[in-house]
N, C-alpha and C positions, 0 to 999 in steps of 0.2 A: 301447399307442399313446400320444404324448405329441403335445400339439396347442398350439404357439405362438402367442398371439395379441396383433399390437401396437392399441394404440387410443388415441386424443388421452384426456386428462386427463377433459376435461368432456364426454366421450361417457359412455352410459349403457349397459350392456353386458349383455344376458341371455341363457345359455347353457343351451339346453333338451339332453338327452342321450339318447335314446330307445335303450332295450338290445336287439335281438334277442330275446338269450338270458339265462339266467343266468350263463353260462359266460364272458359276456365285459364287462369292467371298461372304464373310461375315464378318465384323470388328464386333468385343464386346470390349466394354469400361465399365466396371468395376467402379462403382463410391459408395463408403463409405458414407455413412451418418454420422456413427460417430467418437467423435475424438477419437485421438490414445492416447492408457492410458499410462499416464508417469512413465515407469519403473523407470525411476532414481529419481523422490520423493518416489515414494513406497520404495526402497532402501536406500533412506535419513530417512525416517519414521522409518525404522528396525534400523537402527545407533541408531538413539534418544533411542528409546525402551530399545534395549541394555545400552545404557549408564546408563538410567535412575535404570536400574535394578542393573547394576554395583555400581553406588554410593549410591542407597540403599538398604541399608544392616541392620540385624538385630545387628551384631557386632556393628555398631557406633552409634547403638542410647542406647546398653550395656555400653559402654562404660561410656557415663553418668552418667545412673545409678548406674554403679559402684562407681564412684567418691564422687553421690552425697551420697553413702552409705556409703563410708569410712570417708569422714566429716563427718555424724549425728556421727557415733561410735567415733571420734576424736574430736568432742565438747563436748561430754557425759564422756570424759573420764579426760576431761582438768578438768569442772566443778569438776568431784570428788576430781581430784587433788587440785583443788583452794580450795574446801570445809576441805580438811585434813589442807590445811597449815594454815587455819584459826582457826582449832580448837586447831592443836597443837604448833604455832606461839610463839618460846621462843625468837625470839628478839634478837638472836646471832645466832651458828652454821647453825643449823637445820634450819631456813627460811629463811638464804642464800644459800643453796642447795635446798632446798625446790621450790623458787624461778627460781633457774637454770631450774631444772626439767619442770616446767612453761613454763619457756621462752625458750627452745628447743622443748616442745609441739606448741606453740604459733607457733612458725618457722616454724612447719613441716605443720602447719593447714594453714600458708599463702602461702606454695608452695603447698597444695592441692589445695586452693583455685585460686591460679594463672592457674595452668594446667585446675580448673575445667571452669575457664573462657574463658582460650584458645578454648577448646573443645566446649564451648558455641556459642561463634564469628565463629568457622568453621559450627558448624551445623545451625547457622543463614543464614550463605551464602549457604551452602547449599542446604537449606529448599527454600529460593527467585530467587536462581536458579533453582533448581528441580522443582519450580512453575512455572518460564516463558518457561521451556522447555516442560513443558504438555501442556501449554494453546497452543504453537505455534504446537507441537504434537496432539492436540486434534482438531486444524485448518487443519491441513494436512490431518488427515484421513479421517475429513469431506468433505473435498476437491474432495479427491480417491471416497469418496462414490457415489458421483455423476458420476462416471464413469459405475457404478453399474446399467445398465439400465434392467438387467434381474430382479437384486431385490433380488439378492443373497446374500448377506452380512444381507439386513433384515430378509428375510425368516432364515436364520443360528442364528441370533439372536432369534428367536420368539422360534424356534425350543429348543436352552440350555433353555432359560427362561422356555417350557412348560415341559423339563426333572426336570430342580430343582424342579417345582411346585411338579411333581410327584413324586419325591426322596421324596419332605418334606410330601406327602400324606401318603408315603409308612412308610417313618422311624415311622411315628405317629400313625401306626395302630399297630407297634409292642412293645412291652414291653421292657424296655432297661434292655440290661444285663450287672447284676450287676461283679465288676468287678473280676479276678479273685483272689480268697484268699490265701494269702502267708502259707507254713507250719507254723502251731500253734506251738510255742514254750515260753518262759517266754521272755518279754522286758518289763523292766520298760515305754516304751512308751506304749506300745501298737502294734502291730503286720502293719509291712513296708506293706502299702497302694500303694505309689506314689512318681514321684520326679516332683517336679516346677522349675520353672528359667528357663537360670542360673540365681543367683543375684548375681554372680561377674564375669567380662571380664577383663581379662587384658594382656598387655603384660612386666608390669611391667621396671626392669632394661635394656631388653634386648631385645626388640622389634625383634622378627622375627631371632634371633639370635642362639639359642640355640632348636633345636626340641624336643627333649626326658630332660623328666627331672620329679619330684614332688612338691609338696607343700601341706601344710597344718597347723594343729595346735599339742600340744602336748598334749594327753587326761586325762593326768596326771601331769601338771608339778610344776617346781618348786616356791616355794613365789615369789612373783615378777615379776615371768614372766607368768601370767595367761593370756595375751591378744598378748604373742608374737604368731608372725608365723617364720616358716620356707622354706626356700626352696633348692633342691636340683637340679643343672643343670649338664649335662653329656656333659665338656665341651672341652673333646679329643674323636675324631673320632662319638659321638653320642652315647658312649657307657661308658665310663668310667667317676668319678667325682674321688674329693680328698679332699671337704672341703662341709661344709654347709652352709647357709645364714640368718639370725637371721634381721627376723624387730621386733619395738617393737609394733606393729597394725597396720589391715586392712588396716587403709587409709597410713601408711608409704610403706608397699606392693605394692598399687597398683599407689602412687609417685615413688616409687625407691627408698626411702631412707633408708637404714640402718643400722640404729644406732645402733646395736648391732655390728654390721660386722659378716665376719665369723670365724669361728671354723675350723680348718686344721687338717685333719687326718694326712697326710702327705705331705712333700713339691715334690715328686714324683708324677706322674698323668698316666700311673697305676703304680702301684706297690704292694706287698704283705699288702692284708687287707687293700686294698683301695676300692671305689662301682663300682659295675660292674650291670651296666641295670639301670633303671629306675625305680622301685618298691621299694622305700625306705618307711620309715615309722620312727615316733619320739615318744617317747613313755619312764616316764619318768625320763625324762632331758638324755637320750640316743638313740642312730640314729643304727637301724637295718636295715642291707641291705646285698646282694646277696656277699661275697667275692670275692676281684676280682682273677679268674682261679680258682676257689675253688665252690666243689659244698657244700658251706657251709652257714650260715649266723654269721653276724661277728655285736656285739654289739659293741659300740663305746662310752665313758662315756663322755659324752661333759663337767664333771668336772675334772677329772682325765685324761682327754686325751687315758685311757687306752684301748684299742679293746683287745676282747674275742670272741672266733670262737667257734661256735656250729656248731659239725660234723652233716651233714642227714646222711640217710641209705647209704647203699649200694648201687650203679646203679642209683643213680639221676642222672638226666640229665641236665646238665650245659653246660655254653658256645653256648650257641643259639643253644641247641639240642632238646629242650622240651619248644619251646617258643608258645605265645597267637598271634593266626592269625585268618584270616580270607580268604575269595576267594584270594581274589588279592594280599595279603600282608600278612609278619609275622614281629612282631615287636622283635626285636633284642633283643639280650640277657634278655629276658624276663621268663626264665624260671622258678627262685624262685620269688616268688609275695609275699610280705609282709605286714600284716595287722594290723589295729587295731581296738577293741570294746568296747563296757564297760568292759569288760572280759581284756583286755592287749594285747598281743600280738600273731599271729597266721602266719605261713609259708603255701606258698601253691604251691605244684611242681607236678613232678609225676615222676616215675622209669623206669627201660629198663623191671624189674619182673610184674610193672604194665600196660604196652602196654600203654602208653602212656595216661593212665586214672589218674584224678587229683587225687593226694592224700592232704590231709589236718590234719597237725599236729600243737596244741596250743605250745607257745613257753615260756616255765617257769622260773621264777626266784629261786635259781640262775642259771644262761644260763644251759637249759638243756629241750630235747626235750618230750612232754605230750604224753598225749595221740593222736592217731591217727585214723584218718576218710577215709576210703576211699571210692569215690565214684562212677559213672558209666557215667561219664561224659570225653568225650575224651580232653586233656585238647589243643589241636592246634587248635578244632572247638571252642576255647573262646577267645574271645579279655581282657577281663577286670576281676576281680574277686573283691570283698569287704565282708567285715564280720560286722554283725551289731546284736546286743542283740543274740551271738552265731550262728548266721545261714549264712552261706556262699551263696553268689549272684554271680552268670555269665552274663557277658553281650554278644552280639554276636552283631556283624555288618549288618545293613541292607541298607544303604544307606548313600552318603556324609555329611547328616543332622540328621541322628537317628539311637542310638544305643538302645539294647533291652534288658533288665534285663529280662531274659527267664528261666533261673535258681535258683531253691535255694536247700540245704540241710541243714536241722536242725541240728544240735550236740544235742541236746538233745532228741528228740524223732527218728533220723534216716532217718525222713523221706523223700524222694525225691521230687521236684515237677519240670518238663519239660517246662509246660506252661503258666508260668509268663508273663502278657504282659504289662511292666512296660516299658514307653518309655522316653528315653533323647534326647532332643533334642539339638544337639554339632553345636558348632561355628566352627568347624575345621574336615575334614574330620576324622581323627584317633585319637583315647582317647592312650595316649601311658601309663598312670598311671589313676588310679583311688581306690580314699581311702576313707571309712566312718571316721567322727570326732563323736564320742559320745560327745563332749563338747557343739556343738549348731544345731547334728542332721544335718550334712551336707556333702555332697560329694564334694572333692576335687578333681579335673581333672586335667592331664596338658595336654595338646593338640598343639600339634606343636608350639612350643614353647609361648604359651598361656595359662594362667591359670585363670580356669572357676569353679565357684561353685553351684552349686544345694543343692533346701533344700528335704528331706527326710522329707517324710508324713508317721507320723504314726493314725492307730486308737483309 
C-alpha cells in the first residue's frame, strides 16, 4: 500500500501506523507542495539592508550643510571686505594690503568651494547607488513574499498600520503638553526653551584623529578678530594639550585652514600650567582651563603669553577624581569644567567636604575666585555642564543618539529644577566638551574628535 500525503510547509505532521498483523507492511511518501524558502536571499536581503543603513547616515548629509554654511558666512564676509577697500581705497599702502586680505579670502572660498564639490560628486554617487540597491532590494522582498502563503508578513502589515491609525486617534484626543519651563531668571534673550541642529558637523583638520578636545568662539574678543574661532585638541595620551588653534571663520574651521595658526603655551606637552582635560574655554582674548596636576584653573593671555593660576578650595578633586560620566563610561580628567555667558567666566567642580556634589563658583577679573553656588546635584551622574544668561545646565546620557539637558540652577533666584526635558540629538556617541557662546546663541560640542554645533532657542 502507498499512501500520498500533500501538506502546507508549516503544518506539523504526525503519522501513527497501527499493524494488524505481522504479515502486513506500510510505505509513507511524504510529498511537499510547496517550494522551499531561500534562506540565502533572505540573508542577501539583511546584507543590502544593513549596508544601506550603514551609508546613510545623518553625518554625511551634515556634512553638506555645514559646508554650504560656512560659504554663505565666507561670501558675506568677502563682500564687507570688498565694500571697506572701496570706500577707503588711497591708491597706495592700504589697498595693497587691503587687496592681499581679499585675495587670501578669495583662496580660502575656492578651497571651500572645491571640498564643497568634492562632497557633492560623493553624495551624487551615492544617492544613484543607494537608489539601484533599494529597487533591486525592494525586488527581493517582493520575491520572499510570495513564499508567504499563510499571509503573514500581510496580516503583520495591516496589524502596525491599524496601531498608528490608533496612536494618531489617541495622541489627538489628548491635549499637548506644553513643554517644560526652564527657572525664571534675567536673559536678555529670554528664558532657554530648546536646542535644534546640529548646524555645523565636522571633522575639520583632523579627521578621526584627535577624540577629546574643544572649540568655539570668544564672547568677548579682541578688534579684529570678532569672527575668529578656536580650537583646542588633547593631543598627548587624550588628555593633555599645550597650544591653541586660531581660524579666522567658520568656513576656514570646517576646510582646516588656519591662518591665524597657533598660540603655544609651552613647547613641553605636559608640563607646569599646560591643559589638563578637555573643558577649556576663551574668553577675552584669554584661554581658561583645568591646570595641568593642579587642582587649579590657570589663565593664559594669548597677548602677553603670560598664565596666572587661580587656587580653588580646599579638597577639590583633580586628576580624574571628580570627573562627568555616565553608566558605561567616565570621561577623563574632566573634573574642573569651564564656562562661559554673557556674564564672563564660571568654574564648575566639586570637593571631597562636598561628597561629590557640584559646586559652582563665577571666575573674576582680576583672577580671583566669586561667589559661590552649591548645588544638590551629584556631579559623576553628569556628562556635560553649560552656563547661559547665569543659570547653570546638566546634561545626562540616554543613549548613542541623545543627550538630555535635565538640569538647571539659577544664580540668581536659587532655584533648582530636575526635570528639564531639553534633547540633543549627537553625531557621535559621547559629548566630551560642551560650551554655550552668548555671541550667536550656540552650543559648541566636541564629540570624538568631531565638532558639532547647536542653536539654543530662547523665548
Amino acid at each position: 500500500m502507498k499512501l500520498h500525503v500533500v501538506v502546507p510547509l508549516c503544518a506539523l505532521l504526525t503519522l501513527t501506523q497501527q499493524t494488524p498483523s505481522r504479515d502486513v507492511n506500510c510505505m509513507c511518501e511524504l510529498t511537499h507542495s510547496e517550494k522551499a524558502f531561500p534562506h540565502d536571499k533572505l540573508s542577501t536581503a539583511e546584507d543590502s539592508a544593513s549596508k544601506c543603513n550603514s551609508n546613510l547616515t545623518p553625518q554625511k548629509t551634515l556634512q553638506l550643510e555645514s559646508l554650504l554654511l560656512g560659504l554663505e558666512r565666507r561670501v558675506l564676509q568677502l563682500q564687507e571686505d570688498v565694500s571697506v577697500l572701496e570706500r577707503e581705497d588711497d591708491g597706495q599702502l592700504y589697498s595693497v594690503l587691503s587687496l592681499l586680505v581679499v585675495e587670501n579670502e578669495l583662496l580660502e572660498i575656492k578651497q571651500l568651494i572645491n571640498r564643497l564639490n568634492r562632497t557633492m560628486l560623493a553624495h551624487q554617487w551615492l544617492t544613484t547607488n543607494t537608489t539601484k540597491e533599494l529597487d533591486d532590494l525592494r525586488a527581493e522582498m517582493q520575491e520572499l513574499e510570495t513564499y508567504d502563503t499563510m499571509q503573514v508578513v500581510k496580516r503583520e502589515k495591516d496589524n502596525q498600520r491599524l496601531k498608528r491609525d490608533l496612536d494618531q486617534c489617541r495622541d489627538g484626543l489628548q491635549p499637548t503638553t506644553l513643554p517644560t519651563q526652564p527657572p525664571h531668571g534675567y536673559c536678555p534673550h529670554g528664558q532657554f526653551r530648546n536646542v535644534t541642529g546640529p548646524r555645523v558637523y565636522t571633522a575639520g583638520e583632523y579627521p578621526g584623529s584627535y577624540a577629546y578636545g574643544a572649540w568655539g568662539r570668544d564672547p568677548k574678543p579682541e578688534a579684529g578678530k570678532e569672527n575668529w574661532y578656536w580650537m583646542v585638541i588633547l593631543t598627548s595620551s587624550d588628555k593633555f594639550s599645550n597650544y591653541v588653534r586660531f581660524y579666522s571663520s567658520l568656513s576656514a574651521l570646517i576646510v582646516g585652514v588656519s591662518t591665524p595658526g597657533d598660540v603655544q603655551i609651552h613647547s613641553s606637552n605636559p608640563t607646569t600650567n599646560t591643559i589638563q582635560g578637555p573643558n577649556v574655554v576663551l574668553y577675552g582674548g584669554a584661554l581658561y582651563y583645568n591646570c595641568y596636576n593642579q587642582d587649579a584653573v590657570c589663565r593664559f593671555n594669548l597677548t602677553t603669553k603670560a598664565v596666572t593660576t587661580l587656587q580653588l578650595p580646599k579638597g577639590t578633586r583633580f586628576n580624574s577624581k571628580g570627573n562627568f560620566c555616565h553608566l558605561d563610561d567616565c570621561y577623563l580628567f574632566t573634573d574642573l569644567d569651564l564656562a562661559t555667558d554673557e556674564s564672563g567666566v564660571w568654574v564648575i567642580y566639586t570637593t571631597t567636604q562636598d561628597f561629590g556634589y557640584m559646586v559652582l563658583s563665577k571666575v573674576e577679573e582680576p583672577l580671583a575666585l566669586g561667589q559661590t553656588w552649591r548645588t544638590s546635584i551629584y556631579k559623576q551622574g553628569v556628562t556635560n555642564t553649560f552656563m547661559a544668561c547665569g543659570v547653570l545646565y546638566a546634561t545626562r546620557y540616554v543613549n548613542k543618539d541623545t543627550e538630555q539637558i535635565f538640569y538647571s540652577f539659577d544664580t540668581t533666584t536659587g532655584v533648582e529644577r530636575f526635570n528639564l526635558d531639553i534633547f540633543i540629538n549627537k553625531m557621535s556617541p559621547n559629548i566630551y566638551s560642551l560650551n554655550y557662546s552668548p555671541v550667536d546663541q550656540m552650543l559648541h560640542a566636541y564629540c570624538n574628535s568631531y565638532m558639532v554645533s547647536y542653536k539654543a532657542l530662547f523665548s
